[in-house]
C-alpha positions, 0 to 999 in steps of 0.5 A, spaced: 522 289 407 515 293 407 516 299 412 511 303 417 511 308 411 510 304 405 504 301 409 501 309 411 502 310 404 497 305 401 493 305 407 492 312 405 494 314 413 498 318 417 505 313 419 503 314 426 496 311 425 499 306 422 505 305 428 499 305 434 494 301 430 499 295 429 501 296 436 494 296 438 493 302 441 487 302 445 486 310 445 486 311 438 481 314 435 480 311 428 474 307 425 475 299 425 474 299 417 481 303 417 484 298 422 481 292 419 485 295 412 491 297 415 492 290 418 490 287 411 495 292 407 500 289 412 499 283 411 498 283 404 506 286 403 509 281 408 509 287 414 515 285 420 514 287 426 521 289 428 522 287 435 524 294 440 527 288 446 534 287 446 536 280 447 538 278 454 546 275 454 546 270 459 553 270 463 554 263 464 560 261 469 564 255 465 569 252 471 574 247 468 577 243 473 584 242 469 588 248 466 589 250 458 597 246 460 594 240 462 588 240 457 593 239 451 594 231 454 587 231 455 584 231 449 577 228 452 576 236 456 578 239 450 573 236 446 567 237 451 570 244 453 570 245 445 563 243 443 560 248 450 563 253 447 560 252 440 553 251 443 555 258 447 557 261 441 549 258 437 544 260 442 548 267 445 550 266 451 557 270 454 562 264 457 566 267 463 572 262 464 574 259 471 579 253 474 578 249 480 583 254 483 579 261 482 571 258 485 572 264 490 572 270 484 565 267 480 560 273 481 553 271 484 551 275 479 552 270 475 546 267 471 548 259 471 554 255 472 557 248 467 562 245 471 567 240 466 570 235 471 569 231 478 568 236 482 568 234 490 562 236 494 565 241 497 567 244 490 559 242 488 556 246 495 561 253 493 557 253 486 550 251 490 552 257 494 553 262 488 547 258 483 541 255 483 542 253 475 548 248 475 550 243 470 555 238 472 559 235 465 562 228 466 562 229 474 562 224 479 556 219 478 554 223 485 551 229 482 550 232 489 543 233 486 544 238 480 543 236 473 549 232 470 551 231 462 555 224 464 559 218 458 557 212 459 563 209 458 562 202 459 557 202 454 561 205 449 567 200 450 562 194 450 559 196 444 566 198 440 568 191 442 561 188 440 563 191 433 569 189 432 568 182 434 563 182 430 569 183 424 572 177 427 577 182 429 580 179 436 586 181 437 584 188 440 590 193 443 587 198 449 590 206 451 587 207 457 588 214 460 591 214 467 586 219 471 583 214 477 577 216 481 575 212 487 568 212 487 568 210 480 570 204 480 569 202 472 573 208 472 578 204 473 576 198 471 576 201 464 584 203 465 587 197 468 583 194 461 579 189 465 572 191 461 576 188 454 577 181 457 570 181 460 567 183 454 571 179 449 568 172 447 570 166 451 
């Protein structure tokens, strides 16, 4: 990779000509021929600009509303925690794990929070207070005015179910988990299995 001081040298200039030309010093004093040439030689031997600005680390608050014990049961959490965790690592930025249980140490300071579970409203007016910058994933379809990651499970049933029959398979066993929300009604529609009987050819 081209340096300052290849550049200086084909140019014929000194290295800090060459460092305030490309950084456009408006109070050096050189012709517009030597400027125009610089550039040009720059140009020419692939010349990057390396960047004097540190990358800004993001310190986001990643709440899970089930512990590392109960998440061994629930490897529908575990996948989802999983995947924010390997998109936090790609685009860099710092996870600080919490439990619904430990709300009160998040830091305002904090730069966002994504919040993994149904959250009450109370729960959700805790984050508010502490962040604009929320993200709530696979919460109550009352997403309380945040910006929500949500799984349609209806639909992913019915489409499992379409495929399947579409197989002439119609003898369709289900394994349902025993997590219930009152104000998802599916939810437990999906659990109790009635969404297979609905959905099966008559």
């Amino acid at each position: 990779m081209a340096t300052i001081k290849d550049i200086a040298q084909k140019a014929g200039v000194s290295i800090a000509t060459v460092s305030r030309v490309l950084n456009y010093d408006s109070t050096l004093s050189v012709g517009e021929t030597t400027k125009k040439r610089i550039f040009e030689i720059a140009e020419s031997m692939s010349y990057q600009k390396k960047s004097t600005r540190k990358k800004l680390t993001r310190r986001i608050a990643f709440v899970h509303w089930v512990t590392e014990s109960e998440e061994l049961t629930d490897l529908y959490y575990m996948g989802i925690r999983h995947g924010i965790e390997d998109e936090a690592k790609e685009v860099h930025l710092q996870l600080l794990k919490y439990t619904v249980n430990d709300l009160k140490e998040i830091p305002s300071s904090i730069d966002g929070i994504i919040a993994v579970g149904r959250f009450s409203k109370t729960q959700v007016k805790q984050f508010k207070a502490i962040s604009d910058h929320i993200v709530l994933v696979d919460s109550d379809f009352e997403h309380q005015g945040c910006d929500a990651v949500l799984t349609d499970f209806q639909q992913v049933l019915v489409d499992a179910i379409d495929h399947l029959t579409e197989k002439n398979i119609t003898k369709i066993g289900f394994i349902g988990g025993a997590k219930k929300h009152s104000r998802d009604p599916f939810r437990q529609q999906r659990i109790s299995g009635n969404i297979i009987f609905d959905s099966m050819p008559k």
